[in-house]
N, C-alpha and C positions, 0 to 999 in steps of 0.2 A: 513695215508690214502692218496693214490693218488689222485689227484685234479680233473684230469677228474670224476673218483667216485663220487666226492663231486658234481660237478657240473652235473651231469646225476642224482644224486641222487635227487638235487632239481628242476631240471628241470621236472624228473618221477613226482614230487610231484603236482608240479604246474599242471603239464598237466590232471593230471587222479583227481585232488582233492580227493587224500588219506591225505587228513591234518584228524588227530584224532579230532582237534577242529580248531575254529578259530583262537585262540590262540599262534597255531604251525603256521600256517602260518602269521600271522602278526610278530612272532618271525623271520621267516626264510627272510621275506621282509624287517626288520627293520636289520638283520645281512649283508643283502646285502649292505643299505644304506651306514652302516656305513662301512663295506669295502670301497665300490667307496669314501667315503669322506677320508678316511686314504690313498687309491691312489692317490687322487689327492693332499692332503696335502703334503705327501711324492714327490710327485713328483714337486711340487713348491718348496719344498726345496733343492731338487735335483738342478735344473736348477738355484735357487739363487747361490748355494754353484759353481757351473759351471761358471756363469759369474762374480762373485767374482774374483776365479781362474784365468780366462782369460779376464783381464782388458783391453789387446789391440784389443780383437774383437770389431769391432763398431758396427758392424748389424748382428745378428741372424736368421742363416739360414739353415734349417734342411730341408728334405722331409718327406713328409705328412708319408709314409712308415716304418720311422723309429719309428716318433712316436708315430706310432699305436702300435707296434712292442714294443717299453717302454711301454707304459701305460700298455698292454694284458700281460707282462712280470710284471710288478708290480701287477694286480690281481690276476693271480696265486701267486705269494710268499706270498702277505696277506689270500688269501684262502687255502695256507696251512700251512702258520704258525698258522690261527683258527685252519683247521680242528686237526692239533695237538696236538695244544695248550691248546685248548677250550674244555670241555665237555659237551652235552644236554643228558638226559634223549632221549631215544627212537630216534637218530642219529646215523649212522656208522661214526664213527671216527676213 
């Protein structure tokens, strides 16, 4: 499933409240959660495994830009190795 898909597809949901129960949407909110916490986890291991590597940087210095740019690039790849990965009953995957 394309990502953008997945991400319009819960975005429709939210907005027009076509959840079939409450259920689906406390589903759909608790899958985001843990997306953003698998992002962020993944991505503190990233940057240990990075200064590990380069033990003679002394000060870490990146722009705001790029890291936005990481982090939006790490959400899609977790949002679509779910939507792949993952099955739900009544979801386009």
């Amino acid at each position: 499933m394309d990502i953008n898909k997945f991400d319009r597809y819960l975005k429709d949901k939210e907005e027009k409240k076509s959840y079939v129960n409450e259920a689906d949407l406390k589903y759909e909110r608790s899958m985001q959660k843990r997306i953003s916490a698998a992002c962020d986890k993944g991505q503190d291991a990233f940057w240990n495994a990075v200064t590990k590597e380069f033990k003679e940087v002394e000060k870490s210095n990146i722009d705001s830009y790029t890291v936005q740019e990481f982090a939006m690039s790490c959400e899609r790849a977790v949002k679509n190795w779910v939507a792949r990965s993952m099955k739900k009953p009544n979801m386009p995957m």
